[in-house]
C-alpha positions as CSV (number, residue, x, y, z in Angstrom):
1,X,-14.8,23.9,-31.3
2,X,-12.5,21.3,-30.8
3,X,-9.0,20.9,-28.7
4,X,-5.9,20.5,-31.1
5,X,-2.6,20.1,-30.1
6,X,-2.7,23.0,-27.3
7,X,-5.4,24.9,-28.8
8,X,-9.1,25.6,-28.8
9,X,-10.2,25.8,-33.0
10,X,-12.4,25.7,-35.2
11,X,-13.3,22.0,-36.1
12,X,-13.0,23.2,-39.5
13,X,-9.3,24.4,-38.8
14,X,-8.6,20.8,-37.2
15,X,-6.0,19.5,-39.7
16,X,-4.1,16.6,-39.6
17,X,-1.3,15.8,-42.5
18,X,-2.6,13.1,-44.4
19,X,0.6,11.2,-43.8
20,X,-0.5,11.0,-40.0
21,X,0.0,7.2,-39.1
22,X,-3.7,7.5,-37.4
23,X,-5.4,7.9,-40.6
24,X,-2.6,5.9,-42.6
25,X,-2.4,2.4,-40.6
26,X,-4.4,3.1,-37.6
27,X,-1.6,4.1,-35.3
28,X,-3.0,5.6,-32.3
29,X,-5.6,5.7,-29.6
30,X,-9.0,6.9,-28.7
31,X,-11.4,7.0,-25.6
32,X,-14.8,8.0,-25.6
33,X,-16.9,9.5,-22.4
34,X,-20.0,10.6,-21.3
35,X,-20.7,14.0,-20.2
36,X,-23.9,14.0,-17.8
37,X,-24.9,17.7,-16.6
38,X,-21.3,19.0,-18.0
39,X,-19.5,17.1,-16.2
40,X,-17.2,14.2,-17.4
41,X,-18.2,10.9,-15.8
42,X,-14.9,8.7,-14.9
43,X,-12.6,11.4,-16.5
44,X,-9.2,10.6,-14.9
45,X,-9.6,7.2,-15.0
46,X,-10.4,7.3,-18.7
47,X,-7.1,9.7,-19.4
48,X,-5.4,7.4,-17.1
49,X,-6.2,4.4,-19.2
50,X,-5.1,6.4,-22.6
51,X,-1.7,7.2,-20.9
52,X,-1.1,3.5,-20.5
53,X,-2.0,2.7,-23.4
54,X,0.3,4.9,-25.0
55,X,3.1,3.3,-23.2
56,X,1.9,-0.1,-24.6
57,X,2.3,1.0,-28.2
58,X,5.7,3.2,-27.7
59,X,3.3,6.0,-28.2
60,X,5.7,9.6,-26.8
61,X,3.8,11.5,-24.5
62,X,6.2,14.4,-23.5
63,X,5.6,16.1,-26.7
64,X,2.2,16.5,-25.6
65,X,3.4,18.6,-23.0
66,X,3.6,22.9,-23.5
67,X,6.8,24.1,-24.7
68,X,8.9,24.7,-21.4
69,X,7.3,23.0,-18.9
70,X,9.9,21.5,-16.4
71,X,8.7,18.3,-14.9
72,X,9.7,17.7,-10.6
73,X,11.4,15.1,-12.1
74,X,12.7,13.3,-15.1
75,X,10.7,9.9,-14.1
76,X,8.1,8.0,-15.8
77,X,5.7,8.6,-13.1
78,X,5.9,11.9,-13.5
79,X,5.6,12.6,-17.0
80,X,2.6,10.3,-17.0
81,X,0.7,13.0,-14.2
82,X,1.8,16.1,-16.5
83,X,0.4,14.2,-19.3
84,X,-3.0,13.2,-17.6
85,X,-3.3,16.4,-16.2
86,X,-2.8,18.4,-19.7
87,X,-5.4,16.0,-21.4
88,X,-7.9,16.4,-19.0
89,X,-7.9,20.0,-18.6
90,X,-8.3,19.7,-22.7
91,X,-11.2,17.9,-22.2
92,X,-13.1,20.1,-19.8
93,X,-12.0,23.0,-21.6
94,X,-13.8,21.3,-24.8
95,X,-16.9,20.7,-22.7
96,X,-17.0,24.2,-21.4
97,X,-16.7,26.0,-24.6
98,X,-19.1,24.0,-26.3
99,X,-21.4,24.3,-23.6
100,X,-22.1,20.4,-23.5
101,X,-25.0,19.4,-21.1
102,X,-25.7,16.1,-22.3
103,X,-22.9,14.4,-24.5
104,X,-19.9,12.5,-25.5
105,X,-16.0,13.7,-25.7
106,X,-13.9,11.8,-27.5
107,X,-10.1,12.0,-27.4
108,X,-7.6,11.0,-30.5
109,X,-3.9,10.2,-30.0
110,X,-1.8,9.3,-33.1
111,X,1.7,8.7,-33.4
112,X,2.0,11.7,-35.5
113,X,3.2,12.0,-38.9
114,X,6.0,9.9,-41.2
115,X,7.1,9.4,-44.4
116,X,7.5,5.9,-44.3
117,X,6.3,2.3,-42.0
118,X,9.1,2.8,-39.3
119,X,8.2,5.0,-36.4
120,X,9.2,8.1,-36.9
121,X,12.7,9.4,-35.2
122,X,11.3,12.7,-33.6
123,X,7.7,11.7,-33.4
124,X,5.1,14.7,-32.7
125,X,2.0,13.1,-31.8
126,X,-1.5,14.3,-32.5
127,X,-3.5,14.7,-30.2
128,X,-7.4,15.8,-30.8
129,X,-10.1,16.3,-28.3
130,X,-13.9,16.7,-29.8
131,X,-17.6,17.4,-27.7
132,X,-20.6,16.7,-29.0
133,X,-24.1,16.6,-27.9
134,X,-25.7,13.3,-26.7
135,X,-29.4,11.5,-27.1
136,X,-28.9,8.3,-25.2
137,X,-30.4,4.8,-25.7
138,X,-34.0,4.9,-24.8
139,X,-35.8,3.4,-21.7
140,X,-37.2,1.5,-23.9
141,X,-34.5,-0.8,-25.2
142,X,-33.3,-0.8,-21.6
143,X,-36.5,-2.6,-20.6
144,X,-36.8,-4.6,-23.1
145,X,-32.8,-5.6,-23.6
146,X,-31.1,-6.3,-27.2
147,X,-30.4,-9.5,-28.9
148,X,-27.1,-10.8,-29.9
149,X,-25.1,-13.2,-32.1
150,X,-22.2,-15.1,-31.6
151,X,-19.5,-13.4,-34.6
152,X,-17.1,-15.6,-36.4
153,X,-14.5,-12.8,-36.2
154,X,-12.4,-14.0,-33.2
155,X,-10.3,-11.6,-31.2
156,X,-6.4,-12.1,-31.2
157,X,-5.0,-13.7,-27.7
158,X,-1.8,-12.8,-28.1
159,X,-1.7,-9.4,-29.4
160,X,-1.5,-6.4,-27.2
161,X,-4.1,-4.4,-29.7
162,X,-7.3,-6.5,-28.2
163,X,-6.2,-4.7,-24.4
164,X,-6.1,-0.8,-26.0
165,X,-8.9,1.3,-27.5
166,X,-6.8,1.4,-30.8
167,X,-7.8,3.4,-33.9
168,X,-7.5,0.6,-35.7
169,X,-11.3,-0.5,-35.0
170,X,-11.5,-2.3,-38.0
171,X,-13.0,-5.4,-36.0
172,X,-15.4,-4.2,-33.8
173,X,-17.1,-2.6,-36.8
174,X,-17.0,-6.1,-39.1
175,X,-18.4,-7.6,-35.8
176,X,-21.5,-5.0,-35.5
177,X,-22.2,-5.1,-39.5
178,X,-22.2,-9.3,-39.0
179,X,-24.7,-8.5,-35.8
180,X,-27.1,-6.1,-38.1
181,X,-26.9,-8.0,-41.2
182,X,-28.4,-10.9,-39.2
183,X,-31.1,-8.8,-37.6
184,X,-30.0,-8.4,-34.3
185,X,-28.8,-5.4,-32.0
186,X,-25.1,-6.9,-31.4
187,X,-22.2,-9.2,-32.0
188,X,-20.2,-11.5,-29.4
189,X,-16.5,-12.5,-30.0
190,X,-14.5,-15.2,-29.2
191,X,-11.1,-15.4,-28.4
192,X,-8.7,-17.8,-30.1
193,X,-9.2,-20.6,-27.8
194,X,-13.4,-20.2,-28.2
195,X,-13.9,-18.5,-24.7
196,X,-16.5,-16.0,-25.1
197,X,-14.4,-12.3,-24.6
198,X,-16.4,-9.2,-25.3
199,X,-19.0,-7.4,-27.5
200,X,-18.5,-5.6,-30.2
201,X,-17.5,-2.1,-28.3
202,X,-18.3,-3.5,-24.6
203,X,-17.7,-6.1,-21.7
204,X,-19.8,-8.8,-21.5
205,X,-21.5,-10.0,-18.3
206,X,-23.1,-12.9,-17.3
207,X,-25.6,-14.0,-14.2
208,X,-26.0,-17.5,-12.6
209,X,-27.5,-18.3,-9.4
210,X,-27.0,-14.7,-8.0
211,X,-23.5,-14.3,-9.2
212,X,-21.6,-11.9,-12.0
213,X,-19.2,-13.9,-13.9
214,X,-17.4,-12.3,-16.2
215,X,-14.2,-12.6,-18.6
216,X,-10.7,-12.4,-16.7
217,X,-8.4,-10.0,-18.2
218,X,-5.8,-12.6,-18.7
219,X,-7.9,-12.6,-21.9
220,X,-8.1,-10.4,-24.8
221,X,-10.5,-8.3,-23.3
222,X,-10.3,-4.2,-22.5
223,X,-9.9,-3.1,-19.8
224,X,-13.2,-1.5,-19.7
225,X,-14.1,1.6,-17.4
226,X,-17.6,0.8,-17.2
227,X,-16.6,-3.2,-16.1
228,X,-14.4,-1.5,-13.5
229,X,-17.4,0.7,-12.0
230,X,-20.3,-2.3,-12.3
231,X,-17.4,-4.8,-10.4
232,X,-17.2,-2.3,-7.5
233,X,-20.8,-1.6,-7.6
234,X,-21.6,-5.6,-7.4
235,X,-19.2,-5.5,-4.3
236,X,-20.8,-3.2,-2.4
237,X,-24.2,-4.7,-2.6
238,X,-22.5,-8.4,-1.9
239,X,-23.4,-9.7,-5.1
240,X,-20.3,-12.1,-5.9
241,X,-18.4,-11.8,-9.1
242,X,-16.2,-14.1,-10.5
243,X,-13.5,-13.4,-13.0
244,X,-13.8,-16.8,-15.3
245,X,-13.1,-17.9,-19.0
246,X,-16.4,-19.9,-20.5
247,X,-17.3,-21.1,-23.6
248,X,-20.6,-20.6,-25.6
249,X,-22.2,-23.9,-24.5
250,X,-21.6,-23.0,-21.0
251,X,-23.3,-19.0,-21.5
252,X,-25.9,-21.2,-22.6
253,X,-26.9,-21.8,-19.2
254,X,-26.8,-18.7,-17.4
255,X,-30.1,-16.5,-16.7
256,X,-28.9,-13.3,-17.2
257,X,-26.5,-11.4,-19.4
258,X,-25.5,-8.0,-20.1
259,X,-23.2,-5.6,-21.7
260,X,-21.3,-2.6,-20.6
261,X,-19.7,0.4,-22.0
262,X,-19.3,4.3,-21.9
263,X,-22.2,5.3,-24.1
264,X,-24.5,2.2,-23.1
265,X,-23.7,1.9,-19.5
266,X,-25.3,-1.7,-19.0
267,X,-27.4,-3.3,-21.7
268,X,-29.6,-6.5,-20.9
269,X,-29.0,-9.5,-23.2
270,X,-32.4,-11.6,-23.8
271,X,-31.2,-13.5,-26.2
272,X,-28.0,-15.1,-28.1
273,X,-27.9,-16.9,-31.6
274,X,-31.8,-17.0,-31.0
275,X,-32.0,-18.6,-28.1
276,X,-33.6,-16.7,-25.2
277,X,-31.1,-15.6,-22.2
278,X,-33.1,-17.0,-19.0
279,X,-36.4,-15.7,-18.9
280,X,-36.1,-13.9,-22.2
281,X,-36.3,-10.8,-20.3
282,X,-33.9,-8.1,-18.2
283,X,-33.2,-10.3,-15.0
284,X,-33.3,-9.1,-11.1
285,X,-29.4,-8.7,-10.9
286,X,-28.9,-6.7,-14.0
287,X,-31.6,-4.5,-13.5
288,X,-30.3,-3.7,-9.6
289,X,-27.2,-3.0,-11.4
290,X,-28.5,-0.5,-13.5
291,X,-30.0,1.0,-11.0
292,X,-27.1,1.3,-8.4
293,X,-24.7,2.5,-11.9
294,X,-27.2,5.5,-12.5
295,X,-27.2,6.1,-8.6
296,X,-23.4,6.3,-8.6
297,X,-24.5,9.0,-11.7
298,X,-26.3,10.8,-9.9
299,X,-23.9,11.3,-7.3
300,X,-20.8,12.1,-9.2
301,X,-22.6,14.4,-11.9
302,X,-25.4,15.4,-10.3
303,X,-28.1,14.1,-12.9
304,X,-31.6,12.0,-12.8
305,X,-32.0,9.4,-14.9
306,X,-35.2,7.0,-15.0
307,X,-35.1,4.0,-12.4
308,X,-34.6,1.2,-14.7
309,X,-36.5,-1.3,-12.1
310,X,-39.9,-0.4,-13.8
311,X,-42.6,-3.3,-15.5
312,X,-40.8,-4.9,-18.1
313,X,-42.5,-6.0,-21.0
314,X,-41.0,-8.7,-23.7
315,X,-39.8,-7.6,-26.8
316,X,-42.0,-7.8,-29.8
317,X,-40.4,-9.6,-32.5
C-alpha cells in the first residue's frame, strides 16, 4: 500500500500521467529514511529538508494540502508547518499499514503534470509516499569498510541541483556504475574546482590527528541528515570537526575516512584509487562514531544493533 496524493492505495492503483514532469525531465524531489522498530528515524527533519527543497525549485506546496483547510495564517511559515505536518502523517500512516518493522520509506514530489517545458500555470504536484521492508548492510562490510575511487564525473558548483535530493539522479548513478565497473564498492566526486565533495549517495568524512574534517556546505554538497547527526554526535564526545574544502592529494594523507547516509549510516573507507586509507582498516574515530550513531538509534527507535567496536579483520582481496 502506498500514500498518493491524500490516499492510502493499492501500489498497483498508484498512477501518475505519463506527462508528469518527474518521470519526463526529472522535475521533483525525493527523500529516503529508515524505519528501525516502526518507527521513522530523523522524520521531521527529513520532511523539513523536502519542504525546503521544494521552495528552492518553485516546487507549490499548498496543493498538497486537503481541500478546505484554512491555514492561521496566509505566511510562508505557515504553509511550510501544514505541509510538513501532512507529509509526515503520510508517512507514518504508510509505515503502519504496511506493518514495516525494519525498512525504508521513500517520499516522491513532482511538479505535477504539463503539456509542454514551461512550468505549468496551475501546477498539481504529485506527491507519492512508498514502505518497504529493509535487510541492512552486513557487520561484515562494516568491519571490514569499502573501497572507493575517485569518479571523473564532477559535481556542478554553481547549480542549485547538487544541494537538493532531485529526481534527476542521473549522476549519482553514472558515478556508482564508474565505481563497480572498476571493482570497487563506491565512487568519489569532485567539485568543479577539484575539492573532493561527496559520494556517490553520501557525505564524505575524513580523520587526521583526532579530528573530523569534512566538506563545508559552501560546496556543492547535500545537506545530508546523517552529516547533521554524526557532527552533533562528534560534538558531544569533543572530537573536533572542521568544515574544510581539500583536494585529493591532501585526502591522501588522512588516516581515516568514511561515508554517511540514510540507508548506510557511516561506512569506513580503507582505501581510495588503491591506495590504502591509514592503516588499511576501520580507524578508532570512525568506529566510536558508529557506535555513538547506533546508540543515538537505540534511543530514538528503541532498537539493538551490533556494537561495531568488535576485532576487525582486513579485507581479503
Amino acid at each position: 500500500m502506498v500514500y498518493f496524493n491524500g490516499k492510502i492505495i493499492s501500489g498497483e492503483g498508484a498512477a501518475v500521467p505519463i506527462e508528469d514532469r518527474g518521470f519526463r525531465y526529472g522535475d521533483g524531489l525525493f527523500e529516503t529514511m529508515r524505519v528501525y522498530r516502526g518507527k521513522v528515524f530523523r522524520l521531521a527533519r527529513h520532511v523539513e529538508r523536502l519542504v525546503e527543497s521544494a521552495s528552492v525549485l518553485g516546487i507549490e506546496l499548498r496543493p498538497i494540502l486537503d481541500d478546505g483547510l484554512i491555514l492561521s495564517s496566509e505566511s510562508e511559515a505557515s504553509l511550510r508547518s501544514a505541509v510538513s505536518g501532512e507529509i509526515a502523517e503520510a508517512v507514518e500512516r504508510v509505515v503502519a499499514v504496511n506493518e514495516i518493522g525494519e525498512g525504508v520509506v521513500r517520499i516522491i514530489l513532482t511538479r505535477g503534470a504539463s503539456d509542454g517545458f514551461d512550468f505549468p500555470d496551475a501546477p498539481k504536484p504529485n506527491l507519492i509516499v512508498t514502505a518497504r521492508p529493509f535487510v541492512p548492510v552486513s557487520e561484515e562490510r562494516v568491519r571490514t569498510g569499502a573501497r572507493a575511487i575517485i569518479s571523473k564525473i564532477r559535481r556542478n558548483t554553481f547549480s542549485p541541483i547538487s544541494r537538493v535530493k532531485s529526481l534527476s539522479f542521473l549522476e549519482s548513478v553514472l558515478v556508482r556504475r564508474e565505481a563497480r565497473k572498476a571493482g570497487v564498492d563506491e565512487g568519489l566526486l569532485m567539485d568543479t574546482e577539484g575539492h573532493l565533495v561527496e559520494a556517490s549517495v553520501g557525505n564524505l568524512f575524513f580523520v587526521r590527528e583526532g579530528a573530523l574534517y569534512t566538506p563545508p556546505m559552501s560546496g556543492p554538497i547535500l545537506p545530508g541528515i546523517t552529516r547533521e547527526v554524526v557532527m552533533a554526535l562528534a560534538s558531544k564526545r569533543s572530537i573536533p570537526c572542521f568544515k574544510q574544502a581539500f583536494f585529493p592529494e591532501e585526502a591522501a594523507d588522512m588516516e581515516e575516512a568514511f561515508t554517511t547516509s540514510t540507508l548506510m549510516e557511516l561506512m569506513p573507507l580503507i582505501q581510495i584509487n588503491g591506495r590504502p586509507v591509514g592503516a588499511g582498516i576501520p580507524g578508532e574515530v570512525t568506529r566510536t562514531l558508529i557506535a555513538a550513531y547506533r546508540e543515538l538509534v537505540m534511543a530514538d527507535c528503541g532498537v539493538s544493533i551490533p556494537n561495531p567496536k568488535s576485532p576487525i579483520r582486513n579485507r581479503k582481496r
